[in-house]
C-alpha positions in Angstrom: 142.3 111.3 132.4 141.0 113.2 129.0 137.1 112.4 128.6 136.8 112.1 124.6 133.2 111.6 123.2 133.2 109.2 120.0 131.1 110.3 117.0 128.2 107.5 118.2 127.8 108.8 121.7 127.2 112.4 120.5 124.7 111.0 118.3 123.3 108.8 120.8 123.3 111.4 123.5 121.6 114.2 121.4 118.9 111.9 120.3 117.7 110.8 123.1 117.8 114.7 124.3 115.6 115.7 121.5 113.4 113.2 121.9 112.5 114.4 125.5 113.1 117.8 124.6 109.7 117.6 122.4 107.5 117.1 125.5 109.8 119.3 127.8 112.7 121.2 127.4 113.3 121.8 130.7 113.3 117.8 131.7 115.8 117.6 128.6 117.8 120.5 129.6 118.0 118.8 133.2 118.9 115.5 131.8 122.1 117.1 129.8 123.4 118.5 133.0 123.4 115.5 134.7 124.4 113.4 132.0 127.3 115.6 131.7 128.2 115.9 135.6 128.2 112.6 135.8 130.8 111.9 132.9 132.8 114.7 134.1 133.5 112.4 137.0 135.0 109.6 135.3 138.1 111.8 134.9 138.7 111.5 138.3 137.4 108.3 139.1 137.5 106.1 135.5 136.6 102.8 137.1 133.2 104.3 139.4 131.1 102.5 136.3 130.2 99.1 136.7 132.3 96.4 134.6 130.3 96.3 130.9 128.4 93.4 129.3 130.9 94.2 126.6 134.2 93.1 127.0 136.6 96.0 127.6 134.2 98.6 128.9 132.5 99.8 131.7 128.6 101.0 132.3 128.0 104.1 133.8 124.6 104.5 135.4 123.7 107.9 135.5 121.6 108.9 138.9 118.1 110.6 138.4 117.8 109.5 134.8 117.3 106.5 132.8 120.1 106.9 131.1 123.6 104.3 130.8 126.9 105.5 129.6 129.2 102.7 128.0 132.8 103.9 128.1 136.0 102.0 128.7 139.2 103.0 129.9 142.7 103.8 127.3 145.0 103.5 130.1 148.3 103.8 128.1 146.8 106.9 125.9 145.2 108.1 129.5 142.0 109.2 128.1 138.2 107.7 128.9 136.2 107.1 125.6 132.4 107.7 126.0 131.0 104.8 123.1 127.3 105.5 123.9 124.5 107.1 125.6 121.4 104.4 126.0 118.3 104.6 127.6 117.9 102.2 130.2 115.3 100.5 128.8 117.2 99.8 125.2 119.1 95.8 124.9 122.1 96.0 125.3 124.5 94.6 123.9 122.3 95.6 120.5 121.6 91.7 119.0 124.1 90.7 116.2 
């Protein structure tokens, strides 16, 4: 399956990278790689995330970070869309 990252999960993802990045680089660059190993898995195994708070998508936890990828599955269009990066401390689903 095609990983595609939405416009909101780049944004998500590269906040949350500068924002450790200004008290290490290093722990930022490290947390890239593995947020980005970790995706690259999902096109191989699309249902390894657990089922999502939010109906129709799935929750990624990513190991040796804090981080949570919310994605969900386009079965017919066989692609995986990545709809945020969150730390694992944010709510989520955000209140309405």
């Amino acid at each position: 399956m095609k990983l595609v990252w939405l416009p909101a999960a780049r944004r998500t993802r590269t906040a949350l990278i500068e924002y450790i990045a200004k008290d290490s680089l290093a722990a930022a660059l490290d947390q890239l790689s593995e947020i980005q190993n970790q995706v690259r898995n999902l096109e191989d195994h699309p249902e390894m995330g657990r089922v999502g708070r939010v109906s129709n998508t799935r929750e990624l936890v990513v190991a040796r970070t804090s981080f949570l990828i919310i994605y969900r599955i386009r079965h017919k269009a066989r692609q995986i869309e990545i709809l945020r990066v969150i730390h694992g401390a944010q709510r989520w689903p955000p209140k309405k």
